[in-house]
C-alpha positions in Angstrom: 25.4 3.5 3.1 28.6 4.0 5.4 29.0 0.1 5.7 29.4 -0.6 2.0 32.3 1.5 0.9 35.1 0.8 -1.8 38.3 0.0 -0.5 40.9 -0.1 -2.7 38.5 0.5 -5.8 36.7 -2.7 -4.4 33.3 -2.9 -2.7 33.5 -4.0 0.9 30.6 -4.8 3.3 31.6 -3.6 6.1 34.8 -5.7 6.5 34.1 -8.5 3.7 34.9 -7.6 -0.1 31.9 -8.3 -1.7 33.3 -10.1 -4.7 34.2 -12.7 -1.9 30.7 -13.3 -1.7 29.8 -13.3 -5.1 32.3 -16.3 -5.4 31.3 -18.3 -2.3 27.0 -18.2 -2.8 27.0 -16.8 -6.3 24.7 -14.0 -8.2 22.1 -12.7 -7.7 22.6 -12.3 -4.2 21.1 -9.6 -1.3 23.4 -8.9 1.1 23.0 -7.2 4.3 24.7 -5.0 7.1 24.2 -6.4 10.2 25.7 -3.2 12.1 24.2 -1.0 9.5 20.4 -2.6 10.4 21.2 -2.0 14.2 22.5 1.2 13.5 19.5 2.4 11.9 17.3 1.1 14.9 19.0 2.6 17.4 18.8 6.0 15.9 15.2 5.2 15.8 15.3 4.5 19.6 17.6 6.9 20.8 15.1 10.1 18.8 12.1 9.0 20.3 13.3 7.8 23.6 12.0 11.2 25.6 8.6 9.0 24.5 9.7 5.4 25.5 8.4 4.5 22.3 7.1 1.0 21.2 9.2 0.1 18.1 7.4 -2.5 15.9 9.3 -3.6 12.9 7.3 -3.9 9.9 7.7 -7.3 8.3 6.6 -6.5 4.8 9.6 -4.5 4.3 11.6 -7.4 4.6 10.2 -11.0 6.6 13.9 -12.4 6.6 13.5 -14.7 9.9 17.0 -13.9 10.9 16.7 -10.1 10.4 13.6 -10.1 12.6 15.1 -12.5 14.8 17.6 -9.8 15.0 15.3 -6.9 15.5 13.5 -8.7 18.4 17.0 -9.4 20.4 17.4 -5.5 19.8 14.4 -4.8 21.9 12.0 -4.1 18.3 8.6 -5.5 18.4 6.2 -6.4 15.3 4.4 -4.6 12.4 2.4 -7.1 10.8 -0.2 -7.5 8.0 -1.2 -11.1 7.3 -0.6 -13.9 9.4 2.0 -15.6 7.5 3.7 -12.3 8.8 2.4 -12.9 12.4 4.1 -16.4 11.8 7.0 -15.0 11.1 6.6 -12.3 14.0 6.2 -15.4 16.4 8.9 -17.3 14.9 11.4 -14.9 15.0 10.4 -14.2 19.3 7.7 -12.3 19.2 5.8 -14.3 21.6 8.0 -11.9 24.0 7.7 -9.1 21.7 4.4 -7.0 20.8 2.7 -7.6 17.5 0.4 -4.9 15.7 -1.5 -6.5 13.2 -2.6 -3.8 10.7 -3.8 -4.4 7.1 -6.9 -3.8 5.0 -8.4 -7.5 4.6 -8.2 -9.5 7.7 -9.9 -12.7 7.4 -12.1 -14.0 10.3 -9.6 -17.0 10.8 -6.3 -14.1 10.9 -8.3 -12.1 13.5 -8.7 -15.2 15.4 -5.4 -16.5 15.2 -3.8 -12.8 16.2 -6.5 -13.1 19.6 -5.3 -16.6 20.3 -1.3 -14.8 20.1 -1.4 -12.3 22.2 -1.8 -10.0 19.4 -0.8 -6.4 20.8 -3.7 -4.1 19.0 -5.1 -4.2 15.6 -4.6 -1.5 13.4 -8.2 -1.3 12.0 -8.5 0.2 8.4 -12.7 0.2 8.3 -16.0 0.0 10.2 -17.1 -3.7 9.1 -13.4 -4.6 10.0 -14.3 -3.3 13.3 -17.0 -5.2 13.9 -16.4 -8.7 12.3 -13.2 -8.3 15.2 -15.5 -7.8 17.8 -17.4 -10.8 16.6 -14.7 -12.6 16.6 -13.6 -11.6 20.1 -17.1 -11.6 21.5 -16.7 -15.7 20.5 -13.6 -16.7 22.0 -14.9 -14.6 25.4 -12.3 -11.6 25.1 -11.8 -8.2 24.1 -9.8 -7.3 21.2 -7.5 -3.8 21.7 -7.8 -1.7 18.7 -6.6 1.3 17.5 -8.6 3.4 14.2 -6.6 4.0 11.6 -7.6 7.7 10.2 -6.9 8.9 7.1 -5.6 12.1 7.6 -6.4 13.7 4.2 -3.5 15.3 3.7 -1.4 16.9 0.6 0.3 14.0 -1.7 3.3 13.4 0.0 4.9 10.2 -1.6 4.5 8.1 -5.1 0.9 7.7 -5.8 1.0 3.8 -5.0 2.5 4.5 -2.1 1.0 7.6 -0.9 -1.9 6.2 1.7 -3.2 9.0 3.1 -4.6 11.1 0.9 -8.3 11.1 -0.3 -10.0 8.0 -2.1 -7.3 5.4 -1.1 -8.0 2.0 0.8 -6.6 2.8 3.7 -7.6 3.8 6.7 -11.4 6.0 8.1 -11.9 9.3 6.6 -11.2 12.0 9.0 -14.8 12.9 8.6 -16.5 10.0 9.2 -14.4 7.7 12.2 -15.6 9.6 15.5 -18.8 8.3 14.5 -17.3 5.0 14.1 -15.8 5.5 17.2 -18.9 6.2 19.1 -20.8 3.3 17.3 -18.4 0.9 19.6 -18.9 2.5 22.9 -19.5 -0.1 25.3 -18.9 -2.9 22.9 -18.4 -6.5 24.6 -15.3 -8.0 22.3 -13.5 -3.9 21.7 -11.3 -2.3 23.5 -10.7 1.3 21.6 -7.0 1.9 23.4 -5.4 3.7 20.2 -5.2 6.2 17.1 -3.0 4.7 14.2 -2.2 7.2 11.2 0.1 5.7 8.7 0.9 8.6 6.0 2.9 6.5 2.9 6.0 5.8 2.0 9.1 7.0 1.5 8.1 10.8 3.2 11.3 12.9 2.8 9.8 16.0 4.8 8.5 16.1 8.3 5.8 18.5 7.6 3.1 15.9 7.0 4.0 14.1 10.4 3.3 17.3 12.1 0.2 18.0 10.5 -1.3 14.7 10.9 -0.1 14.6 14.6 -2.0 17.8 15.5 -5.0 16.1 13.9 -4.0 13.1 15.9 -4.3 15.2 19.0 -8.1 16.2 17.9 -9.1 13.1 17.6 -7.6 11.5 21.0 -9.4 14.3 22.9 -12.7 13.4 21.1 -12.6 9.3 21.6 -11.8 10.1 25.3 -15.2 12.4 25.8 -16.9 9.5 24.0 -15.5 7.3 27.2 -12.7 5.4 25.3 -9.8 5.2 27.4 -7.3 5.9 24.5 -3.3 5.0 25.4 -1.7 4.7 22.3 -0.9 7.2 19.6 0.2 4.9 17.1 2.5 7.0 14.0 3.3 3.9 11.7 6.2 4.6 9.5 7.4 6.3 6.3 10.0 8.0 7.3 12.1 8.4 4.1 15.7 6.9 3.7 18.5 8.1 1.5 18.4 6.3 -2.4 20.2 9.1 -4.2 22.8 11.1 -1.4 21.2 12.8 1.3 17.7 13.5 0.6 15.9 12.0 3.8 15.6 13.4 6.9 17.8 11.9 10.5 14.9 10.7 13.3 15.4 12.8 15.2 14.1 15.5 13.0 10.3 13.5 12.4 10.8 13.3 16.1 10.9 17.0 16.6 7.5 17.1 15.2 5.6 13.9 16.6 6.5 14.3 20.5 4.7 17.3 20.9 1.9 15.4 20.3 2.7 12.3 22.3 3.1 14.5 25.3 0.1 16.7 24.9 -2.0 13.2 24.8 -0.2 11.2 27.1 0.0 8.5 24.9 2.4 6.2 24.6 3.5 6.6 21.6 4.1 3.3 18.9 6.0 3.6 15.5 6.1 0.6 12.7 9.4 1.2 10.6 10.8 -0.8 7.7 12.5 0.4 5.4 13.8 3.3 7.6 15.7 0.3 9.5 16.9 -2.0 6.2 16.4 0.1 3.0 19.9 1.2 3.1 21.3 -1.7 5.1 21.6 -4.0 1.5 22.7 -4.8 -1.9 21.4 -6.8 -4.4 24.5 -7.7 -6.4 24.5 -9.1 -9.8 26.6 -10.3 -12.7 27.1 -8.9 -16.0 26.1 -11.4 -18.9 26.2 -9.5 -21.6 26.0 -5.9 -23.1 23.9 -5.1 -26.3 24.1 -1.6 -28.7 20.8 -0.9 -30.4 18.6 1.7 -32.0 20.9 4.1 -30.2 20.4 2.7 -27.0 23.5 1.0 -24.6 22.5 -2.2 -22.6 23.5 -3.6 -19.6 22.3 -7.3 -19.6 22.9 -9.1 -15.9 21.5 -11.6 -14.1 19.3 -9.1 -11.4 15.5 -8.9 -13.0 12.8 -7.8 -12.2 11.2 -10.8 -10.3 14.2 -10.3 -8.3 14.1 -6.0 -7.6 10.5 -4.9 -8.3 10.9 -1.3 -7.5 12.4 0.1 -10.3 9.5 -1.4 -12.8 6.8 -1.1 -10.4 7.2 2.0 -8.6 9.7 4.0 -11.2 11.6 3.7 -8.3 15.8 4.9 -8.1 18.5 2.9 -7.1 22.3 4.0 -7.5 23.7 1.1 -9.2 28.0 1.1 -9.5 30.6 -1.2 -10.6 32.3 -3.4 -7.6 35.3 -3.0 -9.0 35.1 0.4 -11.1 37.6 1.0 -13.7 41.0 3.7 -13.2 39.8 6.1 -15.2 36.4 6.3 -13.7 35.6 8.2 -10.0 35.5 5.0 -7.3 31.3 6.2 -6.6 28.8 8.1 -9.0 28.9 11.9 -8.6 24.8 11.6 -7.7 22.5 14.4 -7.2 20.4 13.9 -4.1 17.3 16.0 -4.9 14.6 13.9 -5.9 12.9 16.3 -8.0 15.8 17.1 -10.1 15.6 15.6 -13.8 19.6 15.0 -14.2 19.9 12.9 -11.1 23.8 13.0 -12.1 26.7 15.0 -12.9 28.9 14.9 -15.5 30.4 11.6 -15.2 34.1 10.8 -16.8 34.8 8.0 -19.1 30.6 6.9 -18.8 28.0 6.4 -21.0 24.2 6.6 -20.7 23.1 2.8 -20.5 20.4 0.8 -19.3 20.2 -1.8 -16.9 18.5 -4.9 -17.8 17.7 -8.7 -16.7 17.1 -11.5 -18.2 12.8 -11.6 -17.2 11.1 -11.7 -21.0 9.1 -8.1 -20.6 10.6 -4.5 -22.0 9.9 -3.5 -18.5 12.6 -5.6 -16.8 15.0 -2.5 -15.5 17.0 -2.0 -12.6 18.1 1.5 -14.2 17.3 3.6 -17.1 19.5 5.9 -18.7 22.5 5.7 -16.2 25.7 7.2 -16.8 28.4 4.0 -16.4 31.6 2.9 -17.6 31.9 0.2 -20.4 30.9 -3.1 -18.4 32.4 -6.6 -19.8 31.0 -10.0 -19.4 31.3 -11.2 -15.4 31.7 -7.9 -14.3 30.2 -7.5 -10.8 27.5 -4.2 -10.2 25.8 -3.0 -7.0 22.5 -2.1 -6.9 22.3 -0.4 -3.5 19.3 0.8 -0.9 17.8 -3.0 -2.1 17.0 -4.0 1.3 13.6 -3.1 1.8 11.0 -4.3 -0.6 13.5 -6.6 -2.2 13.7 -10.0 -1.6 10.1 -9.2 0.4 8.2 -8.1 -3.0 10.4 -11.2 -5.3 8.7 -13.2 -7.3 9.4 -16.7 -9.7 8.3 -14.7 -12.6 9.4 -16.8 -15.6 10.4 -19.6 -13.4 13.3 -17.7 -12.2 15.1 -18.8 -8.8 14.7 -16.7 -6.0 18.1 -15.5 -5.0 20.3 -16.2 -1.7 20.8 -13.8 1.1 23.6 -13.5 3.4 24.2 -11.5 6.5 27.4 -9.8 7.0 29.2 -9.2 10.3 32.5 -7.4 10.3 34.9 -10.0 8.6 32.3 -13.3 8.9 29.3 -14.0 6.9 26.4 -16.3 6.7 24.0 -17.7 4.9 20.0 -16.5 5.7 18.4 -17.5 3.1 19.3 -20.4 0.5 19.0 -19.6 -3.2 15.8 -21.7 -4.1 16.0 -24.9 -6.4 14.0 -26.2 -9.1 12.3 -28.5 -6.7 11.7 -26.0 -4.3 9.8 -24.5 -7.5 7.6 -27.0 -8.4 7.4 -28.7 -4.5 3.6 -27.3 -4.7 3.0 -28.8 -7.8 4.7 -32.2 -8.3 2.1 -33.9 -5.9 -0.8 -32.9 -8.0 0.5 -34.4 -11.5 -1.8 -37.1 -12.8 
């Protein structure tokens, strides 16, 4: 989080106090880094670039067109896994760029658009995916490139709803089964087997599960090529863990220690999907202080960030560090936070703080940003961070209680713009009002 630091006992991004922005576009409001986005995919590039890696930015993280627009003048192609997403790939320049459409549930009519845009491999996730794409192919005269995805069976590695390679999920062909699949498709008029994909969950904080499933990776590469697939791409999705608490996640260069090994024993080149990796830690969501509540013992936080607006927390249990923008005197300028995940007490003692909860406005017990936090006495309008929000923010937001979607702005240096409008009530109802009687 090195571009959002407190100057002065004020919150800055980069060079722009935040509270500036509060008062120019208003609350709630995501705002992001553009040098801390870049920053993150370079260190990307520059760990893997003994692999000339392909770099496909995965749109579910966060679609924001400018942000891919972004990533795509930064040399990143496309992770994608619907075709709104592929849309957005295309809108943002990925006609230049490569797109890998991956995803459980393609439709016949996504696996047909994605052939008729240059689509750069599917990921494919099962055997009648397989072969309903090389229908699909085999009818617009073509061959689709695919790579299996494999589920690696390994350890749990992640948050159960986000741990996807483990036994009995969705995703992905068991280890056991896919060289069969693979075999079932040699010679096959509308596929192209070119690739392995193994996608392991996310957020992984330990590089241990990258080498494993990259040895296994290895395996399975030498036995697609005996079959007579010509197999070019090792494809190692994403994952890699980013820094919510302190400094809990790994640099790339350390998954990278354990993934090129593999990518040179293959000969592959080597493809990797990141999201939140690149923006996790590249945002805010900022919000306002409406009110704050004592009761049954309990200390509440009331602003205008929900739920609809930061999913993570309800859905996934998920931590965010949340802080004053403008913290009191008597109180350190950043929480003292603990960065071991595992630990209980994520904090330490904290002067002048109080256990609290964070809550919005959304009519459910389980709107939360944070439970339990240690924070000084807050006062109507007072301005908090919720930091780490840029991935699986504004990308997972909903109009839960028919709540505007909030603004987004994109910070560079001293300027700032807009890249993303707060919605309107008639943007709310646009879908609607032509259907009234």
């Amino acid at each position: 989080m090195d571009h959002f630091q407190y100057q002065n006992r004020q919150l800055y991004c980069e060079d722009t106090p935040v509270a500036e922005l509060a008062a120019q576009y208003g609350t709630p409001l995501y705002i992001y880094s553009q040098a801390a986005l870049l920053e993150k995919l370079r260190e990307i590039q520059a760990a893997f670039a003994a692999a000339e890696p392909i770099i496909c930015y995965s749109v579910k993280a966060n679609g924001n067109l400018s942000i891919c627009r972004l990533m795509a003048q930064h040399g990143a192609g496309f992770d994608v896994t619907s075709k709104g997403e592929f849309q957005r790939a295309l809108r943002a320049g990925g006609r230049t760029s490569p797109i890998v459409f991956a995803g459980v549930g393609k439709t016949d009519d996504e696996i047909e658009f994605a052939l008729t845009n240059n689509v750069f491999l599917f990921d494919v996730e099962s055997e009648q995916e397989l072969h309903a794409i090389g229908a699909v192919a085999q009818r617009l005269g073509v061959k689709a490139p695919v790579a299996l995805r494999v589920n690696p069976d390994l350890p749990p590695k992640t948050h159960v709803k986000t741990d996807t390679s483990v036994k009995g999920v969705k995703f992905g062909l068991d280890i056991e089964t896919i060289v069969d699949v693979a075999q079932s498709v040699v010679g096959h008029p509308g596929i192209a087997l070119v690739g392995l994909h193994m996608h392991l969950g996310s957020p992984i904080l330990k590089v241990e599960p990258y080498r494993l499933g990259a040895e296994k990776g290895v395996t399975l590469i030498r036995q697609f090529r005996a079959q007579g697939h010509d197999i070019r791409y090792l494809n190692m999705g994403g994952g890699f863990g980013i820094n919510y608490r302190n400094d809990e996640a790994p640099p790339a260069r350390a998954f990278a220690e354990v993934i090129l090994p593999a990518v040179r024993e293959t000969g592959c080149q080597l493809i990797l999907e990141p999201g939140r990796f690149i923006v996790g830690n590249a945002a805010i969501l900022l919000t306002r202080v409406l009110y704050t509540k004592s009761t049954g013992g309990k200390h509440y936080i009331i602003q205008d960030g929900a739920m609809n607006d930061l999913i993570r927390p309800t859905l996934y249990g998920s931590f965010h560090r949340v802080w004053p923008v403008q913290p009191p005197e008597n109180v350190p300028v950043e929480p003292d936070v603990n960065g071991d995940p595992d630990d209980p007490q994520p904090f330490r003692d904290m002067p002048h703080c109080f256990k609290q909860d964070v809550v919005g406005p959304v009519c459910e017990s389980g709107d939360f940003l944070a439970k339990d936090r240690p924070l000084p006495a807050m006062k109507r309008g007072d301005l908090l961070a919720v930091f780490s929000a840029g991935a699986y923010g504004m990308a997972m937001a909903s109009n839960y209680n028919s709540r505007l979607r909030a603004a987004e702005v994109l910070v560079t240096g001293r300027t700032h713009r807009l890249i993303r409008r707060r919605e309107t009530f008639a943007d709310l109802v646009a879908c609607e009002d032509d259907c009234l009687n």
